[in-house]
C-alpha positions as CSV (number, residue, x, y, z in Angstrom):
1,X,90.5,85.2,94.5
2,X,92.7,84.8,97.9
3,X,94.1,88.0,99.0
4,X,97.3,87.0,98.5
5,X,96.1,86.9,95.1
6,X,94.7,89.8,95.1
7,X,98.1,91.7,95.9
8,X,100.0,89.8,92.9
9,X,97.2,90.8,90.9
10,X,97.4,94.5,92.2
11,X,101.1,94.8,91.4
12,X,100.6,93.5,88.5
13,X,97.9,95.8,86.8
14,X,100.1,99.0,88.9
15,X,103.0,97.8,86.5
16,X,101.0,97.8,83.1
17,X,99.9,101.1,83.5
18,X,96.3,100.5,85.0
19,X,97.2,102.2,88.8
20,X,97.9,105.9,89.8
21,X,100.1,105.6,93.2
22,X,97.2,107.0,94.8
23,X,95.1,104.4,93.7
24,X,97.8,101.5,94.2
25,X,97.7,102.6,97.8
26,X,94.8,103.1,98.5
27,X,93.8,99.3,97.3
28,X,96.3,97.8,98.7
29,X,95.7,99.0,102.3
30,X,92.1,97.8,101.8
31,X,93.5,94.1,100.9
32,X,96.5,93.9,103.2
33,X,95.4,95.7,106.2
34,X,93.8,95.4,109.1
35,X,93.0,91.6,108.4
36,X,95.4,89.6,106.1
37,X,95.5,85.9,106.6
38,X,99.5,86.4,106.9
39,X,99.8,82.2,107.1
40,X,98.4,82.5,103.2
41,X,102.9,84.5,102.6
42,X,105.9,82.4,102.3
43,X,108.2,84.6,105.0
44,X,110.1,86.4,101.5
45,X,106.2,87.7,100.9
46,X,105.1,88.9,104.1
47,X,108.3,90.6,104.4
48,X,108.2,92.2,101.2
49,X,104.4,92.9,101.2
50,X,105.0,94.4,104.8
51,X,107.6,96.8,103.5
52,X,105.5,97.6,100.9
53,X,102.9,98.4,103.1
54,X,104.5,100.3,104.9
55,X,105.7,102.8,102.1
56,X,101.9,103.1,101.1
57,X,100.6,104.1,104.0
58,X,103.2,106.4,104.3
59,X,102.6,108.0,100.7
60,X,101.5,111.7,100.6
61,X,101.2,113.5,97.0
62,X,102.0,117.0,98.7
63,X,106.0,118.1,98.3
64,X,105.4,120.2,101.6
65,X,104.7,116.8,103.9
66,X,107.8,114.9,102.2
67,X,109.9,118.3,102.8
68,X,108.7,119.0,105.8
69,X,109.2,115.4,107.3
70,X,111.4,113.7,104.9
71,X,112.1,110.3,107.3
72,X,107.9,110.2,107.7
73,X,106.0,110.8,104.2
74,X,107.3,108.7,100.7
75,X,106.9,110.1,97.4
76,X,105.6,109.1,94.2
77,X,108.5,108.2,93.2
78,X,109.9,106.4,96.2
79,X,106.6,104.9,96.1
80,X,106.5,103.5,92.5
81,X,110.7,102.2,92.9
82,X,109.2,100.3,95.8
83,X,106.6,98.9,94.0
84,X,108.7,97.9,91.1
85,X,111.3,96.5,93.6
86,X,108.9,94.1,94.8
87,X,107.6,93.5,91.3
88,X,111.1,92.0,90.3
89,X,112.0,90.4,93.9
90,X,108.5,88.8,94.1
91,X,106.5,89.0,91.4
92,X,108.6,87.5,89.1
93,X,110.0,84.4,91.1
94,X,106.2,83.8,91.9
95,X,106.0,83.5,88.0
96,X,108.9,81.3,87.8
97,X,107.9,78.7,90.2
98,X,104.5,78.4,88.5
């Protein structure tokens, strides 16, 4: 399985149920960071998995971080709309062209 495959795969399984947000995050900075074969993304991926990367390394489960430094730390929530946004805008075009 490619890597790229691997993050379709990830989103997917986050979206049925079988993910925490902890968990998503911490997988997916383990495939998509610090070595992803970035020629492997159509531009529309990398920018969207780059977002999304960036919002799960970002993630903290304590309300104190995101209050504290609201413009620094995402929250479950913020992180699981981002997910699902890239879901739809990705995920399900990917599908589609198949």
């Amino acid at each position: 399985m490619t890597k790229k495959q691997q993050l379709y795969y990830l989103i997917e399984e986050f979206v049925k149920g079988n993910y925490s947000v902890k968990s998503f995050c911490q997988a997916y900075e383990d495939i998509f960071y610090p070595d992803f074969p970035k020629n492997e993304l159509t531009s529309e991926e990398l920018s969207k998995f780059e977002f999304l990367g960036g919002v799960v390394s970002r993630f903290s489960p304590f309300d104190e971080d995101v209050k504290l430094y609201p413009n620094v730390y995402f929250t479950e929530e913020q992180v699981k709309e981002s997910i699902l946004n890239v879901y739809f805008e990705l995920l399900h075009q990917h599908k589609c062209d198949e």
